[in-house]
N, C-alpha and C positions, 0 to 999 in steps of 0.2 A: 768915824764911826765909834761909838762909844764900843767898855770891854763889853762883853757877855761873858759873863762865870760860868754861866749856864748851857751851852751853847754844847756841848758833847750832851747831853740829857736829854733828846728830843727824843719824845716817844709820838705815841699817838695818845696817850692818857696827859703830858705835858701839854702846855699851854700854846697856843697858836704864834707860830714865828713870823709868818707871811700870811697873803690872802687877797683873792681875786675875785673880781665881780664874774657872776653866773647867768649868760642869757640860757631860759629853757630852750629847749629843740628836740623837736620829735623824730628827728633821723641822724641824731648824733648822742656818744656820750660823751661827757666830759673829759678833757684831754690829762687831768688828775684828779685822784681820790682825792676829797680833802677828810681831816681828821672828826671837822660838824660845818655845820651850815647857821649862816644869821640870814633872820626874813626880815626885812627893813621893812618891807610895808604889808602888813595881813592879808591874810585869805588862806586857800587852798592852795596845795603843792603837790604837784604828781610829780614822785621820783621811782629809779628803781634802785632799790641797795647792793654796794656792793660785789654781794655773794647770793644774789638772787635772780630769779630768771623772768619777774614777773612785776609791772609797774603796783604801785599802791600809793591811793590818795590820802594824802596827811589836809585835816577839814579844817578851818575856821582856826588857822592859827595866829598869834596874837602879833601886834609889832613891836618890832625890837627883839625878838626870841634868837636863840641860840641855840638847835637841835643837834642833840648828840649821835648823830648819824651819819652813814659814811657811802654814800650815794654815787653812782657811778653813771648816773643820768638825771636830768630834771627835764620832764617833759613840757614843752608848749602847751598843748592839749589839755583844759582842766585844773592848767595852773592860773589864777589871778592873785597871789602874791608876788610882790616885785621888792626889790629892790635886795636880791641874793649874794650873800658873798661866801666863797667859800673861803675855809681858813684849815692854814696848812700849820 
């Protein structure tokens, strides 16, 4: 494994260390926060944020996007963007 200098610096404003493909599901949330989410392939995304009690649809987002958001669900329902990863 190479060094990291960097490697005590991890915030949530620093740059993604790791990162896990995301299936949406409507009766689960996500088993971690990530710091943002990439949409590999566009559409809509129902997530819930989170520090929120309530889902909201992100429309007509583009591919390849990297949203700076910190979601603690992605719902099935409503989502037709695929191909999610979260990064930690």
């Amino acid at each position: 494994m190479p060094q990291d200098k960097f490697a005590s610096t991890d915030s949530v404003t620093a740059p993604a260390r790791d990162c896990f493909g995301i299936v949406p599901d409507d009766n689960a949330d996500l088993t971690v926060v990530p710091k943002a989410i990439y949409i590999g392939t566009g559409g809509d995304l129902v997530l819930q944020g989170v520090d929120s009690d309530a889902d909201v649809t992100l429309r007509n987002l583009p591919s390849g996007v990297i949203l700076d958001i910190r979601p603690s669900a992605i719902r099935q329902a409503g989502t037709t963007a695929a191909d999610i990863v979260g990064l930690l």
